[in-house]
VOBA-1610 file (N, C-alpha, C; in pm, whole numbers, padded with zeros to 5 digits, always signed):
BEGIN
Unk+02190-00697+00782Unk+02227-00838+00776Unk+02110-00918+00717Unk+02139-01034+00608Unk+02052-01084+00531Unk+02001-01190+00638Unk+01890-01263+00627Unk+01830-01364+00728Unk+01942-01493+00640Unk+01955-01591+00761Unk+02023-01701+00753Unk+01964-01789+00662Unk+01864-01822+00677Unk+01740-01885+00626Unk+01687-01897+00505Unk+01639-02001+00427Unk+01539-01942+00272Unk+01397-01932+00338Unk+01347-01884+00167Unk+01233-01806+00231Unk+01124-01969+00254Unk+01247-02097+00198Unk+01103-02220+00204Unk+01111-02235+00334Unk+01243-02229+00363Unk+01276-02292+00512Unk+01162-02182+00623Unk+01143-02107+00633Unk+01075-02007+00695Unk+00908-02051+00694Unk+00886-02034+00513Unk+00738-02099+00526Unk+00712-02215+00547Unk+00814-02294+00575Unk+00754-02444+00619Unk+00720-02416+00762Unk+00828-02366+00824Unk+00777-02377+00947Unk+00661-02323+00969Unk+00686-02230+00934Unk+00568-02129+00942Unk+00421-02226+00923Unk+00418-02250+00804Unk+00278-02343+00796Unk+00250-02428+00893Unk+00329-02521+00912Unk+00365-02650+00965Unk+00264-02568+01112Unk+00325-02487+01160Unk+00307-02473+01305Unk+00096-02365+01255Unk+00070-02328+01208Unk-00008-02290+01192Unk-00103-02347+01148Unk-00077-02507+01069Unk-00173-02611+01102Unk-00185-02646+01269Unk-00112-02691+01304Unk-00128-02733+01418Unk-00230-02673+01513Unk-00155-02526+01511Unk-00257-02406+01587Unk-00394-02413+01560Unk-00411-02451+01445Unk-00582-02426+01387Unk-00648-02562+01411Unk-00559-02655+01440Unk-00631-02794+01427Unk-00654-02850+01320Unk-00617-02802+01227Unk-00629-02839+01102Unk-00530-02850+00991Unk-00574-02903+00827Unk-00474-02965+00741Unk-00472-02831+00632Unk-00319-02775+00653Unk-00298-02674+00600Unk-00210-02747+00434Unk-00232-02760+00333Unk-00199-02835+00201Unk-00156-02736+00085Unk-00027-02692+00101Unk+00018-02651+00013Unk-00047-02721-00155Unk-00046-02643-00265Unk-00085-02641-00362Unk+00040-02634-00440Unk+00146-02741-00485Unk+00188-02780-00611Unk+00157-02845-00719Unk+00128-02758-00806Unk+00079-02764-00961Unk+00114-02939-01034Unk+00288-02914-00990Unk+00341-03013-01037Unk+00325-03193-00979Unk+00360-03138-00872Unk+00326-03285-00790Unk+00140-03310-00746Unk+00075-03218-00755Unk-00025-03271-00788Unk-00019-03362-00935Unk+00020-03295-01036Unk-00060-03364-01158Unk+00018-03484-01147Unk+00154-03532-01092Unk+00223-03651-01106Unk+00136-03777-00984Unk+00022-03687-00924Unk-00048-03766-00759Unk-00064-03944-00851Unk-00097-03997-00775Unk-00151-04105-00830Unk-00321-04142-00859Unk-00368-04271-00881Unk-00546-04216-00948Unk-00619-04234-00829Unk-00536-04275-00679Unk-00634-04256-00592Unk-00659-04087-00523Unk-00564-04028-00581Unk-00601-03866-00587Unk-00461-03829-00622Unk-00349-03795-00538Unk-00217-03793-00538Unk-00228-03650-00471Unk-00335-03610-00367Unk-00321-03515-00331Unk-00384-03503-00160Unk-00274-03455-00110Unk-00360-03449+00068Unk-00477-03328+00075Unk-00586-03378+00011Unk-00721-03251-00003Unk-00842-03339+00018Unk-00928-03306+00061Unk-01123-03377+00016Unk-01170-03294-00047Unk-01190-03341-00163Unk-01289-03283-00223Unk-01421-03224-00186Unk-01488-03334-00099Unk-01550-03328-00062Unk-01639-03247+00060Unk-01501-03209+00106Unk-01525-03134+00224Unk-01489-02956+00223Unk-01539-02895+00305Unk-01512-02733+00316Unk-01392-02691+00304Unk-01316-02583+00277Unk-01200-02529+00212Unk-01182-02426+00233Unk-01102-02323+00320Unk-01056-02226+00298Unk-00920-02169+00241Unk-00919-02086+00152Unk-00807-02081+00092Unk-00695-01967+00150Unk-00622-01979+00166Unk-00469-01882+00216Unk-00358-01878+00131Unk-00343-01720+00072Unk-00207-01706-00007Unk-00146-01632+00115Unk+00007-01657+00052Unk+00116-01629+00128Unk+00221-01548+00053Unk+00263-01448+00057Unk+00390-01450-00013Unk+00490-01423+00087Unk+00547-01519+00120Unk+00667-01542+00233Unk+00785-01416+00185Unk+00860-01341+00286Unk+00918-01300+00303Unk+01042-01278+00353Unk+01172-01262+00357Unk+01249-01247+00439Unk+01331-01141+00468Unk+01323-01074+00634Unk+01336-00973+00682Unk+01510-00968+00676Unk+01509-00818+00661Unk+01653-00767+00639Unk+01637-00709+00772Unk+01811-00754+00842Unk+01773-00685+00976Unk+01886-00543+00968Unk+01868-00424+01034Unk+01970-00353+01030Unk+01966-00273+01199Unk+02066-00293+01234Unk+02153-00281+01301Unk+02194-00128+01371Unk+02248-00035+01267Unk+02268+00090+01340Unk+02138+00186+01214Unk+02170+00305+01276Unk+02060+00410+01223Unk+02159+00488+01067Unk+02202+00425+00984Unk+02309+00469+00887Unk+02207+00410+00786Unk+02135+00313+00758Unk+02041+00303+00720Unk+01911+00390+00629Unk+01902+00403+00508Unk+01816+00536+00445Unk+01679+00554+00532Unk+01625+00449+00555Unk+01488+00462+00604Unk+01502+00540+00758Unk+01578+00484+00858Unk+01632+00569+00968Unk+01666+00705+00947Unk+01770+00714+00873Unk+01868+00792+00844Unk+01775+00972+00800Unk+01675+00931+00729Unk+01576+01017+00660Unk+01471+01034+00732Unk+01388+00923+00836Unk+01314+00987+00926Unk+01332+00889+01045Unk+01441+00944+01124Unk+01466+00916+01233Unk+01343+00954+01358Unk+01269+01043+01305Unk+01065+00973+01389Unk+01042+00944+01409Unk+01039+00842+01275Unk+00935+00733+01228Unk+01038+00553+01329Unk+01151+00572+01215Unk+01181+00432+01283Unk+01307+00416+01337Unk+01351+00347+01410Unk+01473+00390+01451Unk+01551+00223+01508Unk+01673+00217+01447Unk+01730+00114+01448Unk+01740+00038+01597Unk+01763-00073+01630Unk+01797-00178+01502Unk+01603-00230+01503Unk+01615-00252+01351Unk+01474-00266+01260Unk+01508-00361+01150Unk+01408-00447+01139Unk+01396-00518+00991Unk+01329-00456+00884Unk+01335-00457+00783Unk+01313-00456+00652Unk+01238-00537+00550Unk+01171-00553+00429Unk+01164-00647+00380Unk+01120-00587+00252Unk+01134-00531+00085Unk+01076-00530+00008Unk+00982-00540-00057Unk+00919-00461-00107Unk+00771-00471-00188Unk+00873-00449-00325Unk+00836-00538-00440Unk+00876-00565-00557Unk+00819-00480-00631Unk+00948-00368-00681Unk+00915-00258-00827Unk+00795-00323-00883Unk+00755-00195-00942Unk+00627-00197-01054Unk+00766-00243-01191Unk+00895-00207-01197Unk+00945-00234-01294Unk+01033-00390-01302Unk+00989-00424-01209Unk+01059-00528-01245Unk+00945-00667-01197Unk+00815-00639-01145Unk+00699-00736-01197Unk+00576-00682-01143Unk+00482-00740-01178Unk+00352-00690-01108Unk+00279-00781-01024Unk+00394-00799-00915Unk+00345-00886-00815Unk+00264-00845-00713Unk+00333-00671-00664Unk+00209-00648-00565Unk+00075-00566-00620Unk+00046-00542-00733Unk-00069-00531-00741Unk-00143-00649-00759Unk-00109-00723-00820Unk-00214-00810-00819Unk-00228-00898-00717Unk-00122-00881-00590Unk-00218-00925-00458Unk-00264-00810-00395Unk-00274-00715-00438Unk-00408-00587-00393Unk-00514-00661-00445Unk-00529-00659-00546Unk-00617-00712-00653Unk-00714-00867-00566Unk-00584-00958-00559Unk-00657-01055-00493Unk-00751-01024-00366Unk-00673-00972-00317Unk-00714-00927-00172Unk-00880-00876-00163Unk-00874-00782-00265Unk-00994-00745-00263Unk-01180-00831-00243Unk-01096-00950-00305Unk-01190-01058-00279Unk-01147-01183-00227Unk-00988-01182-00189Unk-01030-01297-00073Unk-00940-01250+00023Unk-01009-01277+00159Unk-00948-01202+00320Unk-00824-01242+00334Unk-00825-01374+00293Unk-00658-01423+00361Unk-00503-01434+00275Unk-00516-01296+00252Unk-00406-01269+00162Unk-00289-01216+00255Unk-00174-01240+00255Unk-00085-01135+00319Unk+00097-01167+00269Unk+00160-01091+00326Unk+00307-01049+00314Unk+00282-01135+00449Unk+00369-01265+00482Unk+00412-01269+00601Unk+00612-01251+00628Unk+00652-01192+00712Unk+00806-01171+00711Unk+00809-01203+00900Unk+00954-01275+00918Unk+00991-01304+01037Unk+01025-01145+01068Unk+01030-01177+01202Unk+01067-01092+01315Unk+01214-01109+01381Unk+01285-01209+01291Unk+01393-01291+01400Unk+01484-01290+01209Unk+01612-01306+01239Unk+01693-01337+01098Unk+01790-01433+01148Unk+01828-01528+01189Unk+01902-01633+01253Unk+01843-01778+01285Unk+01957-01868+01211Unk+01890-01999+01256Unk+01849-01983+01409Unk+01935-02009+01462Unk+01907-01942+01611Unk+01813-01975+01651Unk+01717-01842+01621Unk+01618-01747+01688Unk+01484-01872+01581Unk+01553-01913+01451Unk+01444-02029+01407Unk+01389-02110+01464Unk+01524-02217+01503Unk+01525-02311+01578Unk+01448-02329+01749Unk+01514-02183+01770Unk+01422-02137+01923Unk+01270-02111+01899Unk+01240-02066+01849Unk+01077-02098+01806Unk+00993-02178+01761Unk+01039-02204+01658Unk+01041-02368+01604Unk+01036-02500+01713Unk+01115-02478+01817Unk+01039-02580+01932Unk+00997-02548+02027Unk+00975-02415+02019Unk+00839-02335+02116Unk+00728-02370+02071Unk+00699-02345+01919Unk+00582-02340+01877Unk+00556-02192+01855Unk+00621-02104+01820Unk+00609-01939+01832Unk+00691-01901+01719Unk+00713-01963+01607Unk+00714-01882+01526Unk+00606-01837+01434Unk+00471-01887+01468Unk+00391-01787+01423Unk+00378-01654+01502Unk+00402-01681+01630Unk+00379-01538+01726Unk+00491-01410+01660Unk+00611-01474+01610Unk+00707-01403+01546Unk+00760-01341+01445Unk+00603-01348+01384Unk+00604-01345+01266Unk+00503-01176+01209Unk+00528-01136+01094Unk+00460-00978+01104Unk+00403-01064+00943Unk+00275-01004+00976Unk+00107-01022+00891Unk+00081-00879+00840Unk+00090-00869+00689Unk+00072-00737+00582Unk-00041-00770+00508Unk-00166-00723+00497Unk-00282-00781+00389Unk-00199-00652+00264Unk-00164-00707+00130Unk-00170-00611+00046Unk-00254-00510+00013Unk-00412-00522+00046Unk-00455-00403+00008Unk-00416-00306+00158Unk-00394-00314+00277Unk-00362-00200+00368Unk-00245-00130+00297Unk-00141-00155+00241Unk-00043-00116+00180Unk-00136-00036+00063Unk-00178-00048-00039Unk-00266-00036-00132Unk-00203-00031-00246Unk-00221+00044-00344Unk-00130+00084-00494Unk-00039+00175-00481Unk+00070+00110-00520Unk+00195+00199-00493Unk+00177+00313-00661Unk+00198+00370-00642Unk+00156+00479-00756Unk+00318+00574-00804Unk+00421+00490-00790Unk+00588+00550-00822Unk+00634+00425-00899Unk+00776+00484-00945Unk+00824+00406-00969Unk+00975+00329-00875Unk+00941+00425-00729Unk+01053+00406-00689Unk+01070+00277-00554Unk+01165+00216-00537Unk+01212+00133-00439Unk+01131+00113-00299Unk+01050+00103-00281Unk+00961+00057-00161Unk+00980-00046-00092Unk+00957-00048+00038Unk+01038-00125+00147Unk+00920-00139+00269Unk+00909-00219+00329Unk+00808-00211+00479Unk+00917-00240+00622Unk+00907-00188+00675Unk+00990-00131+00819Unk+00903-00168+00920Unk+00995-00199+01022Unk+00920-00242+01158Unk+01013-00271+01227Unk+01040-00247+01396Unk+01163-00302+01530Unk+01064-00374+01621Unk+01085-00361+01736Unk+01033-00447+01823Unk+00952-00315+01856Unk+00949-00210+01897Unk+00794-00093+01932Unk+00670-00170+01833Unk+00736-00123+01727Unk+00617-00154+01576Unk+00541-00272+01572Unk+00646-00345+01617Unk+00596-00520+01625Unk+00505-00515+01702Unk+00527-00490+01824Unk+00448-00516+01928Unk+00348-00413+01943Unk+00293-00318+01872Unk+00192-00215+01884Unk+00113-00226+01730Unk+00181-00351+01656Unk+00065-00399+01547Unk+00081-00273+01428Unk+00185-00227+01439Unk+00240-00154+01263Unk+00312-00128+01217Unk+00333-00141+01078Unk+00497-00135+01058Unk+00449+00004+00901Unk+00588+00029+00855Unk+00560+00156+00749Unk+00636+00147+00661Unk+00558+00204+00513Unk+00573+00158+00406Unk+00702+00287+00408Unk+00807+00266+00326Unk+00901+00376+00258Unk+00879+00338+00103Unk+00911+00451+00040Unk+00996+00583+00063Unk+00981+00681+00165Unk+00843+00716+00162Unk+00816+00824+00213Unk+00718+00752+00317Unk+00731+00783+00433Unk+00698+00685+00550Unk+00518+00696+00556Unk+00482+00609+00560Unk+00357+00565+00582Unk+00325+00437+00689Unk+00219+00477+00766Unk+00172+00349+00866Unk+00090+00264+00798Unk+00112+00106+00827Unk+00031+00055+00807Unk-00001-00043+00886Unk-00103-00078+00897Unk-00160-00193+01025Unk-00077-00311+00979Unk-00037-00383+01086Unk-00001-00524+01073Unk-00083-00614+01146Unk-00104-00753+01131Unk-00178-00834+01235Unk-00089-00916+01308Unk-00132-00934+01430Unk-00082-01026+01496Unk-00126-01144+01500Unk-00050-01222+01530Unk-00128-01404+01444Unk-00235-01414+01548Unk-00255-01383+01642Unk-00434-01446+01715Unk-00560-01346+01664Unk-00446-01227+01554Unk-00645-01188+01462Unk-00613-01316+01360Unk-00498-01314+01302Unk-00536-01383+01151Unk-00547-01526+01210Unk-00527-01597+01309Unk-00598-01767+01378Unk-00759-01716+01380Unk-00836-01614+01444Unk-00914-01574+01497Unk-01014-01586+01336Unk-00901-01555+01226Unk-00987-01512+01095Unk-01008-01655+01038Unk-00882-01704+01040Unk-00886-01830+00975Unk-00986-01961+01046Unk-01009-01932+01176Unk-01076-02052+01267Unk-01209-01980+01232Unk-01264-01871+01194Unk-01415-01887+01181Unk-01444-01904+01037Unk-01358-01871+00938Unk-01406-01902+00819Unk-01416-02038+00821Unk-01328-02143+00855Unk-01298-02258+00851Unk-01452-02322+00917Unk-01530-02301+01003Unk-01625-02320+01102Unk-01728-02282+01009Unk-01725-02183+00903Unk-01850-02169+00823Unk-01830-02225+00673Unk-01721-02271+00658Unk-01694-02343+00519Unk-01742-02489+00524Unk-01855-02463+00477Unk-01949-02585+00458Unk-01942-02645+00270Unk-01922-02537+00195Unk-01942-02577+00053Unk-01827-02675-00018Unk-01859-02775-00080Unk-01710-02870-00123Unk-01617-02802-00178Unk-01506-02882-00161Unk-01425-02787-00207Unk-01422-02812-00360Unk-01441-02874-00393Unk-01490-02958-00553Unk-01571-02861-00626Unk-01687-02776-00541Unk-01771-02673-00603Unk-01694-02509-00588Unk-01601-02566-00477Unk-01560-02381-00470Unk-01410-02377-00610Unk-01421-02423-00649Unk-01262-02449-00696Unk-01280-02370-00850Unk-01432-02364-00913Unk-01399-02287-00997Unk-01421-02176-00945Unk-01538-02099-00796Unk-01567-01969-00815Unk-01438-01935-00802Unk-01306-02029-00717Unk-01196-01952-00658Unk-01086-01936-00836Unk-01109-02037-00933Unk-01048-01982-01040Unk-01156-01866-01127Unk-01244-01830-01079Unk-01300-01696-01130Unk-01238-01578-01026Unk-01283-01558-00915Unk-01195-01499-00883Unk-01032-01425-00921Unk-00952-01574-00946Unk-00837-01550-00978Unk-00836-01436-01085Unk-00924-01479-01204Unk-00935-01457-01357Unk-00970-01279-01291Unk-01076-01291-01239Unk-01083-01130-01210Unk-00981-01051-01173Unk-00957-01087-01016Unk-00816-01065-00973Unk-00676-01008-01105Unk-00718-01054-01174Unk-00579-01056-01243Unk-00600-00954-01345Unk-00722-00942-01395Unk-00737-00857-01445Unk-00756-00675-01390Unk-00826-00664-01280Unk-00778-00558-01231Unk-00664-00552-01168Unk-00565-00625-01147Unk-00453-00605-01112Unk-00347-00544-01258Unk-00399-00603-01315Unk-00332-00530-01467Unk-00342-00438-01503Unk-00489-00368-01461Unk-00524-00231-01461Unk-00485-00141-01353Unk-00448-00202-01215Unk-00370-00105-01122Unk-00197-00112-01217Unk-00161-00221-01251Unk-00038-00164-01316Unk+00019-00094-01416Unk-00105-00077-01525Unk-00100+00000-01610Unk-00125+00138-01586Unk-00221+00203-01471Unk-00224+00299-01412Unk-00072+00367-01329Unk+00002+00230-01313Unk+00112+00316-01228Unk+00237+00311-01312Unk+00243+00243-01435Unk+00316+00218-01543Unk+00330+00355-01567Unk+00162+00416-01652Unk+00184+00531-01738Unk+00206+00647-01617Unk+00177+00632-01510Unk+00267+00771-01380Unk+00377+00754-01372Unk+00426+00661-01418Unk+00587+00618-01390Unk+00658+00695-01476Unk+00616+00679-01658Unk+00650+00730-01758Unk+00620+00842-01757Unk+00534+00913-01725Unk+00439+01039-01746Unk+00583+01127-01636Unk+00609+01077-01558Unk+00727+01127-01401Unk+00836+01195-01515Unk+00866+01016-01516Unk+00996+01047-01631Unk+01002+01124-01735Unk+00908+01140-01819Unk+00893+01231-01913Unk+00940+01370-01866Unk+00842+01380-01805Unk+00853+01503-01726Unk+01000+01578-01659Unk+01023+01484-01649Unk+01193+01497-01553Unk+01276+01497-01663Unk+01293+01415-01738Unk+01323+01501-01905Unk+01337+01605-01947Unk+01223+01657-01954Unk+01220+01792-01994Unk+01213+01904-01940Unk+01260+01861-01762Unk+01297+01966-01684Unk+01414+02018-01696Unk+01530+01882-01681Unk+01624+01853-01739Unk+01718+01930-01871Unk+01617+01983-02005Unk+01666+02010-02127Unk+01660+02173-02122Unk+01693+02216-02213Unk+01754+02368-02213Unk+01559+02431-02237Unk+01554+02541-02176Unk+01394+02606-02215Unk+01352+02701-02381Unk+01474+02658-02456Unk+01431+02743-02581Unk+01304+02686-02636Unk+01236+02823-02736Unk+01147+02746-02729Unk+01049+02647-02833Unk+01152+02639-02926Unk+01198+02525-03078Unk+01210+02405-03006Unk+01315+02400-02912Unk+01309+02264-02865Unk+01227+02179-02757Unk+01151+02319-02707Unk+01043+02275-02629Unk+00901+02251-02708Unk+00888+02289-02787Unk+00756+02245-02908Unk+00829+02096-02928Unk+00936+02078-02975Unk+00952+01960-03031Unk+00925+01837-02924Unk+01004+01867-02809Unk+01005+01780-02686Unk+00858+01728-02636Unk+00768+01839-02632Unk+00635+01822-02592Unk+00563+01717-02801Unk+00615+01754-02865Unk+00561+01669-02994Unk+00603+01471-02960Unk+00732+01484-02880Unk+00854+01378-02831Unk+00698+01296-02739Unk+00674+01387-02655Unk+00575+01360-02507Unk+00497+01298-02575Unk+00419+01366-02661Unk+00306+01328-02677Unk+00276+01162-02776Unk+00385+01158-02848Unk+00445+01038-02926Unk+00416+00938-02860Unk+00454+00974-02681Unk+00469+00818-02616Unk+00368+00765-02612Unk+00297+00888-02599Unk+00145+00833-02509Unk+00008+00823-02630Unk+00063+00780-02789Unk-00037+00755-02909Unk-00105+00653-02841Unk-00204+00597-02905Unk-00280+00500-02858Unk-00261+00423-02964Unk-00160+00238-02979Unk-00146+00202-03083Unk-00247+00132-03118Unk-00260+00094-03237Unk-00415+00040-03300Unk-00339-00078-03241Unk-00462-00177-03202Unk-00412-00348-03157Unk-00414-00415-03329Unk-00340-00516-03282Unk-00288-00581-03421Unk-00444-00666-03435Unk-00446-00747-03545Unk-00587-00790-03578Unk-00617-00928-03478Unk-00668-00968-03465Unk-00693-01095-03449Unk-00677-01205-03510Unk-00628-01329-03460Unk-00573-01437-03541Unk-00711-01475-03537Unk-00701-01581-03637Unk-00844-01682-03672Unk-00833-01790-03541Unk-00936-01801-03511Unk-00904-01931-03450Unk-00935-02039-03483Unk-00854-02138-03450Unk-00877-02292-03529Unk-00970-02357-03435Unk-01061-02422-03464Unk-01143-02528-03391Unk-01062-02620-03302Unk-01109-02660-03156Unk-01037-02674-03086Unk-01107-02832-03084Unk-00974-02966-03082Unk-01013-03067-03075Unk-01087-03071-02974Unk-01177-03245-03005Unk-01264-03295-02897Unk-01201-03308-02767Unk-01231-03278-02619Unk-01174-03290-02508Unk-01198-03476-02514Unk-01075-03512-02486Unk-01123-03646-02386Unk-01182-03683-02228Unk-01296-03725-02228Unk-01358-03729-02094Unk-01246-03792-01977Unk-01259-03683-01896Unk-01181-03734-01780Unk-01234-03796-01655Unk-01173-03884-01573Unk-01234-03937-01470Unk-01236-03793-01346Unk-01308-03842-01225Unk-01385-03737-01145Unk-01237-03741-01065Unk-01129-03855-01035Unk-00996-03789-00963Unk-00905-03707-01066Unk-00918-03733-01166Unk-00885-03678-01303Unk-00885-03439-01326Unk-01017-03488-01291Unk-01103-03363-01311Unk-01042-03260-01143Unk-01014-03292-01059Unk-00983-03304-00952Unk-00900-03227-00954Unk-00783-03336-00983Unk-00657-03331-01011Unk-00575-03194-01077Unk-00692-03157-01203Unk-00671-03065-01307Unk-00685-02934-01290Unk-00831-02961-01179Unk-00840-02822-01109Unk-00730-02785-01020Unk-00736-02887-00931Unk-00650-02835-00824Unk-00491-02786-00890Unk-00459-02831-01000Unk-00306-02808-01040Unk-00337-02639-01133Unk-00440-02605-01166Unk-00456-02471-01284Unk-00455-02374-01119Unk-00527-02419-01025Unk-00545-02299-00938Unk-00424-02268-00884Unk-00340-02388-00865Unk-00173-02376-00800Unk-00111-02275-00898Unk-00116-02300-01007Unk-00061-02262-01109Unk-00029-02137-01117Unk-00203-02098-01119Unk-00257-01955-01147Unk-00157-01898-01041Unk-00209-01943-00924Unk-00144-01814-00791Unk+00003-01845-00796Unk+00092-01908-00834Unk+00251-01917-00823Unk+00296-01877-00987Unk+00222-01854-01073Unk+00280-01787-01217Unk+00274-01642-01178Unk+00086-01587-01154Unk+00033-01471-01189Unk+00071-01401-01056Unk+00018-01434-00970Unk+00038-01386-00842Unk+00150-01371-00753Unk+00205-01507-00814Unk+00385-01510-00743Unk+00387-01518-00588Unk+00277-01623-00519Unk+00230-01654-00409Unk+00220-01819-00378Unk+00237-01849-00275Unk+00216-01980-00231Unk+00052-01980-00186Unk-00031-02121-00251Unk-00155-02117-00202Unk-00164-02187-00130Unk-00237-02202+00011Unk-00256-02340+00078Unk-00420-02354+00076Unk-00462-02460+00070Unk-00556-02517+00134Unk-00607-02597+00249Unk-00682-02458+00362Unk-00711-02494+00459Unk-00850-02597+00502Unk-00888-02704+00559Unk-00962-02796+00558Unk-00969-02850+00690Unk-01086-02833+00760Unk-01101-02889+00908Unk-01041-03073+00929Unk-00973-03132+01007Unk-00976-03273+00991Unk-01118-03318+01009Unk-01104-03450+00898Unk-01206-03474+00890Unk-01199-03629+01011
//
């Protein structure tokens, strides 16, 4: 059964209540409505003040019900119904989770968060508890790490898993740690306590970062691209008859894929007009909307910016 819910409706709450918890101003990062802010900033941030940053890529849990289910069904061991679900996105259809491996690697507060609950219901009932962060299951992408297939991957977890802090990657079952929200409060309240530097000065190391990030994330996908193809190939020509004319040719076929094409030349580049000087809410403004940008194009993540009240 699909959750009732979108995945905004989920992360609002979700945030919403996880400012609160921390004592602090948790500020989503839109690109867009930043740049439309007005010139006294148009944005709930200080510049001026310390910053910790938190990506999210919100999730929503598939719940299932009886053990008919592939992941059950195949290792009834490992997990056993009724269990939620939630997708890790093909290498073929984007390269979203490597490059929050990628991020991860250099900043802590990266994760998959997915409910525990699929019903307004069970929303609403938490939601004025104050517990739907408690209800919630915490994935850092690199514990998962590089998926190295090309096939359908999924993260699993019931109420045992939940509550003993792990849930497991399929196809082929793997553990992986999950957190429970009083480590990741625990993580987020001391970084927050040592983030002394403006956020005005951290804003490019955090768009260097990104720039890195993205680039070895391109290189974990190109690594699992050519295993993907290299599979397929292979399965091809397991596939075809063993004479052995058409196996010289097939292996000539193989080797075709994998030429190394010369890169096309380089365009000239044209001299790039004079910048017009911008004002310092201006400059602000510009940053804060490229870093939104970056992490909801490249990354395919919600960023917030965390900031003690001042």
């Amino acid at each position: 059964m699909r959750a009732e819910f979108s995945e905004f409706t989920f992360g609002f709450s979700l945030v919403s209540e996880l400012a609160h918890l921390l004592g602090c101003r948790a500020v989503p990062v839109f690109p867009s409505l930043i740049m439309e802010g007005s010139d006294g900033g148009g944005y709930d941030v200080e510049m001026s003040l310390g910053a910790v940053p938190l990506y999210l890529q919100f999730k929503l849990s598939e719940h299932l019900k009886t053990n008919r289910a592939k992941e059950a069904q195949n290792h009834p061991d490992v997990i056993q119904a009724p269990y939620k679900r939630f997708a890790i996105t093909s290498s073929d259809v984007s390269k979203q989770h490597e490059m929050l491996v990628a991020l991860n690697q250099t900043h802590a507060h990266v994760f998959y968060s997915a409910p525990n609950f699929y019903t307004y219901a069970a929303l609403n009932r938490f939601w004025t508890r104050g517990s739907v962060s408690d209800n919630t299951l915490y994935v850092r992408p690199n514990e998962i790490g590089p998926i190295e297939d090309g096939l359908r991957h999924t993260i699993c977890f019931n109420g045992l898993s939940f509550a003993d802090g792990n849930c497991f990657l399929f196809s082929k079952p793997k553990p992986v740690p999950a957190l429970a929200f009083d480590r990741v409060r625990v993580g987020l309240s001391r970084a927050l306590e040592e983030a002394k530097t403006p956020l005005r000065d951290l804003l490019p190391n955090w768009m260097e970062d990104l720039r890195t990030a993205r680039e070895a994330g391109e290189r974990l996908h190109e690594i699992r691209a050519a295993a993907v193809e290299k599979q397929r190939a292979e399965d091809r020509l397991a596939k075809e008859d063993s004479d052995a004319t058409d196996v010289v040719e097939r292996h000539a076929l193989v080797s075709d894929s994998f030429k190394v094409i010369d890169p096309e030349p380089e365009a000239v580049a044209l001299p790039r007009p004079r910048p017009i000087p911008l004002s310092q809410a201006d400059e602000d403004r510009a940053g804060l909307s490229d870093f939104g940008r970056e992490v909801a194009t490249v990354f395919q993540a919600q960023a917030f910016i965390l900031q003690a009240q001042s």
